[in-house]
C-alpha positions, 0 to 999 in steps of 0.5 A: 500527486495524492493529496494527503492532510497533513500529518497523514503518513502512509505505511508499507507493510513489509513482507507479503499479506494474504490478499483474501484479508478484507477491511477487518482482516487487514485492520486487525494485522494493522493493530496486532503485527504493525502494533499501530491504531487503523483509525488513526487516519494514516494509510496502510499499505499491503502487497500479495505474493504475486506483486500485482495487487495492493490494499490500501486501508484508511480511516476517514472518521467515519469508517473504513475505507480499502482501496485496492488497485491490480497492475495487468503487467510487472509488479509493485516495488515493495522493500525487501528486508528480512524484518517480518511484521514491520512497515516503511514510511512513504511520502505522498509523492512516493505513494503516487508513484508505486500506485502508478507502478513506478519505482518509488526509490528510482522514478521512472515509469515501468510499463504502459500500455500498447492498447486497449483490449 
């Protein structure tokens, strides 16, 4: 599990982001269509079209940080919902587990690989 400081919350964008969007592109969606602060030391989350990508953006006082990860197989769960602009909130532990590729809502582990290469 991620260790989060606390009072830190984690943010799911629902609906699908342009993965092209970097650190600034990703902030400003932050402050424009989730109408939150990106530094305010919380985590927000966004997933691609295809599902295999996620950005992470946070601020650690000193400046921003994305983290990205790609799953080779299957896809990240992310909420369905018709509400466009919005986000979730997700524990750490939830947030552990969907950048392990597993179902947050239903944990259990989607796909592992065979081998390397």
């Amino acid at each position: 599990m991620m260790l989060l400081p606390a009072g830190t919350r984690v943010h799911l964008a629902v609906g699908i982001t342009d993965m092209r969007k970097g650190l600034d592109g990703l902030a400003m969606m932050v402050q424009g269509i989730l109408e939150q602060d990106p530094y305010s030391g919380h985590l927000f989350a966004f997933r691609g079209r295809k599902a295999n990508l996620v950005k992470i953006l946070y601020w650690d006082g000193n400046g921003l940080c994305l983290f990205a990860k790609r799953l080779d197989q299957s896809g990240f769960t992310w909420p369905r919902t018709g509400e466009v602009g919005g986000s979730i909130v997700l524990t750490s532990a939830q947030l552990s587990m969907l950048i392990e590729g597993i179902d947050w809502r239903v944990p259990k582990q989607v796909w592992r690989p065979a081998k390397a290469g």
